[in-house]
C-alpha positions in Angstrom: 0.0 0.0 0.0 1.4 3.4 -1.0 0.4 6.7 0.1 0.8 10.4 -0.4 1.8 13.3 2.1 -0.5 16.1 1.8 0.0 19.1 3.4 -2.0 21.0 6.3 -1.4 24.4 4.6 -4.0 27.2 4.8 -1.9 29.9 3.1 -2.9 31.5 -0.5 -2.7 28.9 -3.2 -2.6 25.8 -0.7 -5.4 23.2 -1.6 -5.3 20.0 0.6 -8.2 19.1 -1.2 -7.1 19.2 -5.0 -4.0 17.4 -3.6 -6.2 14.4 -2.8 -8.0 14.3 -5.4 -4.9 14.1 -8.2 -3.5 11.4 -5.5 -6.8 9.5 -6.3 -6.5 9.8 -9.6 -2.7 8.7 -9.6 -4.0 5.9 -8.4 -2.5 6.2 -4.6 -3.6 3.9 -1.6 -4.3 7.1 1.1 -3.3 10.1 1.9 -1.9 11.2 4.7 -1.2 14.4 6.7 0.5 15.3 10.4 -1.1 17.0 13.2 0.3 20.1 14.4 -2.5 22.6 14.9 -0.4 25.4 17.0 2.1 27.3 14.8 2.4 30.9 13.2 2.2 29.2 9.6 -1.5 29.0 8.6 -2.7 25.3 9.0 -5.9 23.4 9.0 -6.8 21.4 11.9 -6.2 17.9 10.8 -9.1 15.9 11.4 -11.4 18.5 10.1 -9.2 18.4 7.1 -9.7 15.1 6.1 -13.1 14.8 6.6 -13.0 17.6 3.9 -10.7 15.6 1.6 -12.6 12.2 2.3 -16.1 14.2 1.4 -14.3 15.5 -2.3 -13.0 11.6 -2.8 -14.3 8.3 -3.4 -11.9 5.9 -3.3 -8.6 6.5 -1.4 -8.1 6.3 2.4 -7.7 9.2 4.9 -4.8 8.5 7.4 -4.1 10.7 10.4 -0.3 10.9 10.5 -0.4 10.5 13.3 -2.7 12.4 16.1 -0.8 13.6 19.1 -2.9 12.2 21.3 -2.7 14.3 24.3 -4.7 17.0 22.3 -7.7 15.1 22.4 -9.5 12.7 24.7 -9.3 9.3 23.5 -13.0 8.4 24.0 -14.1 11.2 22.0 -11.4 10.1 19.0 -12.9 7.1 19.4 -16.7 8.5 18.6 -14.9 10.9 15.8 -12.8 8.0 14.2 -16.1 6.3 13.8 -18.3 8.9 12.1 -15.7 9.9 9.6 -15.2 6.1 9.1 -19.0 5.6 8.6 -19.4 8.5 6.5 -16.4 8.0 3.9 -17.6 4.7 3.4 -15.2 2.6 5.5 -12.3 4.6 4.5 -10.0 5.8 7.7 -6.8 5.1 9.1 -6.3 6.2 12.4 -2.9 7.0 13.1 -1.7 7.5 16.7 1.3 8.8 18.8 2.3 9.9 21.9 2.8 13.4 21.4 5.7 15.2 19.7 6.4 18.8 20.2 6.6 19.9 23.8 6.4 23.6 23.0 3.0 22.8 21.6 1.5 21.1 24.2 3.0 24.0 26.7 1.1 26.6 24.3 -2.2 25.3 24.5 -2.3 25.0 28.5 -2.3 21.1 28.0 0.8 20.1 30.4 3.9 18.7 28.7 3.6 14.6 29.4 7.0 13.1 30.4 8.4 10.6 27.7 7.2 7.7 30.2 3.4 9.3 30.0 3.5 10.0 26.3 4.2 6.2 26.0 1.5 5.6 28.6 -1.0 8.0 27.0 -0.5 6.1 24.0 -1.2 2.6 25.0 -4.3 3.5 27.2 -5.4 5.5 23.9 -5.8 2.6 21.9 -7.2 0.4 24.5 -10.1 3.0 25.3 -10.6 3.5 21.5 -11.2 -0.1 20.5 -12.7 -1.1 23.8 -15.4 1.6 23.1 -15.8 0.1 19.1 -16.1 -3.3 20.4 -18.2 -3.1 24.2 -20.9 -1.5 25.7 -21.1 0.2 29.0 -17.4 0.0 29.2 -15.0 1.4 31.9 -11.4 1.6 32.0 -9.3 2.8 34.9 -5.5 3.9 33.6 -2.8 6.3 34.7 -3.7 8.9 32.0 -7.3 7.8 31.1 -10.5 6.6 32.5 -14.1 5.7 31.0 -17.1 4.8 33.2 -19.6 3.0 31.9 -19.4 4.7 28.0 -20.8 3.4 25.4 -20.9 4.9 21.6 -23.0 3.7 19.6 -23.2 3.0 16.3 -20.3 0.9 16.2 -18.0 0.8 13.3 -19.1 -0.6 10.2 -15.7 -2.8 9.3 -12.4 -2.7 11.4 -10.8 0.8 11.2 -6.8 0.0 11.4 -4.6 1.8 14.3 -1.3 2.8 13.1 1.2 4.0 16.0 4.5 6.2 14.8 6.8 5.1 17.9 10.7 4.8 18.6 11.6 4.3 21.9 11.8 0.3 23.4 8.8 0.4 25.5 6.8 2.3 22.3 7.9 -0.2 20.0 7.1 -3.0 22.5 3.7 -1.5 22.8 3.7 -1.3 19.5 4.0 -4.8 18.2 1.4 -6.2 21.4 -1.1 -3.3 20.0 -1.0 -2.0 16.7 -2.6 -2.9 13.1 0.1 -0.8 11.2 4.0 0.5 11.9 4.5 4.4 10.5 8.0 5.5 11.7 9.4 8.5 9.6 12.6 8.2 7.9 14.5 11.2 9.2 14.0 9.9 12.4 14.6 5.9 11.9 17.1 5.4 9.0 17.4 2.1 7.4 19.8 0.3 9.9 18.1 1.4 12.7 14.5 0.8 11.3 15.4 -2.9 10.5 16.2 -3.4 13.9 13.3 -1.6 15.2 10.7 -3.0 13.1 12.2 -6.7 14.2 11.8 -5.7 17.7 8.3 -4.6 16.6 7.1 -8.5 15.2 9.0 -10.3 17.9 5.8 -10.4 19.6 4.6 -12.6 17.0 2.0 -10.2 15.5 1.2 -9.5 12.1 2.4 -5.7 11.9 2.0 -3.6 8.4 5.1 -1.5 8.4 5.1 1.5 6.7 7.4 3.7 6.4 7.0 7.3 5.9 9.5 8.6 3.0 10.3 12.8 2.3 10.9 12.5 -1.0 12.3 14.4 -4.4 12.6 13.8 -8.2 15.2 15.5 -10.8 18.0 16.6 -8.2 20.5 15.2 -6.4 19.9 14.3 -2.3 21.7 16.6 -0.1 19.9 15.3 3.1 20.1 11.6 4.6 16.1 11.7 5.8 15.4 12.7 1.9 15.3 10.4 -0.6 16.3 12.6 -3.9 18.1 12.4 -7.4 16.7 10.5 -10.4 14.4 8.7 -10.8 16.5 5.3 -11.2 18.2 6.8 -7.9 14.9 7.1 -5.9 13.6 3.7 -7.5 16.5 1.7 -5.9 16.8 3.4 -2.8 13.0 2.9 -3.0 13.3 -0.8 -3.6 16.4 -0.9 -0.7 13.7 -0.3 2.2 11.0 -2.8 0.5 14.3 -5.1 0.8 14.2 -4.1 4.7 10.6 -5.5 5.1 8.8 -1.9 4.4 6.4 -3.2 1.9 3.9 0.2 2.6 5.4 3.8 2.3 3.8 6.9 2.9 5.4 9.8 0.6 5.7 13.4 0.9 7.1 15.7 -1.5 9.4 17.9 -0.7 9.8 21.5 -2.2 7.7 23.4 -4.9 5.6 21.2 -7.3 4.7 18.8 -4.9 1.6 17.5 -7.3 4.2 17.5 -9.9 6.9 15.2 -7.9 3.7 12.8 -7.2 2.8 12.4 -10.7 6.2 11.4 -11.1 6.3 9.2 -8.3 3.2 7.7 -9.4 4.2 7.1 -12.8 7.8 6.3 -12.9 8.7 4.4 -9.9 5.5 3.2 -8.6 5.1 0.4 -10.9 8.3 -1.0 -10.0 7.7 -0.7 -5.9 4.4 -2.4 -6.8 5.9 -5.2 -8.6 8.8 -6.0 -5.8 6.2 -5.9 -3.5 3.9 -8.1 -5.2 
C-alpha cells in the first residue's frame, strides 16, 4: 500500500483538497497528513481536514499521520474516528502517537507529558478507542485515562486499522502487542536502525504492516540523509532498498515546490516497480 503526504497548509494557493483528489486519480492507496495545529504558519486542523478531503473523494483512504494524542480525549477520537469512518464509506486510518512537540502542548495550556506518560497515554489510547468500538457500557481505569460505563454507539461498520508512529523500546514493545500498522518517519529511523526496530516490533509474533513514511524528491540530487532525492533510477532503488528491509507500505511526501508535480512522477515512474517488488 502506498500513500501520499498532503499538506495542512492554509496559506494562498494551498489546496489540501485538490491534492487528494490528483492522488486519487494517480491511483495512490491514502493520503496522509500530520497533526500540528499550533504554529504561526496558517494550518488546518487535521481531522477537520480530512473529513474535507474524504467528502471531495471516493476511493482512497484518509490516514491521520499520526494524532498527538494528548490534544484530544481518547474516548471522544474514538466516537470521531467512527463517524468519519462511517461516512467516507469505511475509508480511515487512524494513526496515533504519543505526542511530539513539547512547545506545543505548553502553548495550549495542555501540560507537557513526560516521555514515560506520552508512552503511557498512548497505550491506554488505543485500548479506550477499540474497547469503546467493540463493548458497551465499558469502563477503563489507567494512569492517563479513564471511561465509566461509556458506550458509543453506532459501532463501526468494518475494522478501522490503528497505526502507532513510535521509537523508543517500550513504544515499540507497545507497538508490536497493540497496533494494526508501523509508521516511523525516515529522518527519524534510518534504514539500519529501522530494521532493527521493526524486528523488535514482530518479535511479539504479531502481524504488523510496516510502513514507512519517506520525504521524498525527483530530478535533483539528495543533499539530506532523511530525503530520498536524485533521479528517478536513484529514488527507485533506494525505494526498492527499504522494501528489501521489510517496508512493503510507504507513505510519501514531497518535498519543495511542485509537490503534485513530484507525485505524478512518483506515481508514474517508480510506482510500478515498488508495486511489482512488492507483489
Amino acid at each position: 500500500m502506498f500513500g501520499l503526504g498532503i499538506s495542512t497548509s492554509a496559506a494562498p494557493g494551498a489546496d489540501p483538497v485538490g491534492d487528494a483528489r490528483a492522488a486519487e486519480e494517480l491511483g495512490f492507496d491514502f493520503v496522509s497528513a500530520s497533526d500540528h495545529p499550533c504554529g504561526v504558519e496558517p494550518t488546518y486542523e487535521l481531522w477537520t481536514m480530512l473529513t474535507w478531503v474524504a467528502a471531495a473523494t471516493s476511493r482512497i483512504r484518509v490516514a491521520t499521520r499520526v494524532l498527538g494524542v494528548p490534544y484530544r480525549p481518547p474516548a471522544m477520537v474514538a466516537k470521531m474516528a467512527e463517524t468519519l469512518h462511517r461516512l467516507s464509506g469505511g475509508r480511515l486510518i487512524l494513526g496515533l502517537g504519543g505526542g511530539y512537540s513539547d512547545e506545543e502542548f505548553r502553548a495550549f495550556g495542555l501540560g507537557v507529558p513526560t516521555p514515560r506518560e506520552k508512552v503511557d497515554g498512548m497505550v491506554e489510547a488505543v485500548q479506550v478507542i477499540r474497547g469503546l468500538w467493540s463493548e458497551s457500557d465499558f469502563s477503563y481505569e489507567g494512569s492517563r485515562y479513564r471511561t465509566d460505563r461509556a458506550t458509543i454507539e453506532p459501532k463501526p461498520i468494518s475494522p478501522i486499522p490503528i497505526w502507532l508512529g513510535t521509537y523508543g523500546p517500550r513504544a515499540l514493545d507497545a507497538t508490536g502487542r497493540l497496533a494494526d500498522g508501523w509508521i516511523p518517519s525516515l529522518g527519524f529511523a534510518p534504514p539500519e536502525r529501522a530494521a532493527a526496530m521493526r524486528d523488535r516490533i514482530l518479535s511479539a509474533g504479531r502481524a504488523v504492516e510496516c510502513v514507512y513514511n519517506v520525504t521524498f524528491r525527483i530530478g535533483s540530487p539528495g543533499v539530506d540523509e532523511g530525503v530520498v532525492a536524485g533521479s528517478v533510477a536513484e529514488v527507485t532503488d533506494r525505494l526498492a532498498a527499504f522494501v528489501d528491509l521489510g517496508f512493503t507500505s510507504m507513505n510519501f511526501t514531497p518535498l519543495g515546490p511542485g509537490p503534485r508535480a513530484q507525485a505524478e512522477r512518483l506515481a508514474q515512474d517508480v510506482l510500478p516497480a515498488l508495486r511489482a517488488a512488492t507483489s
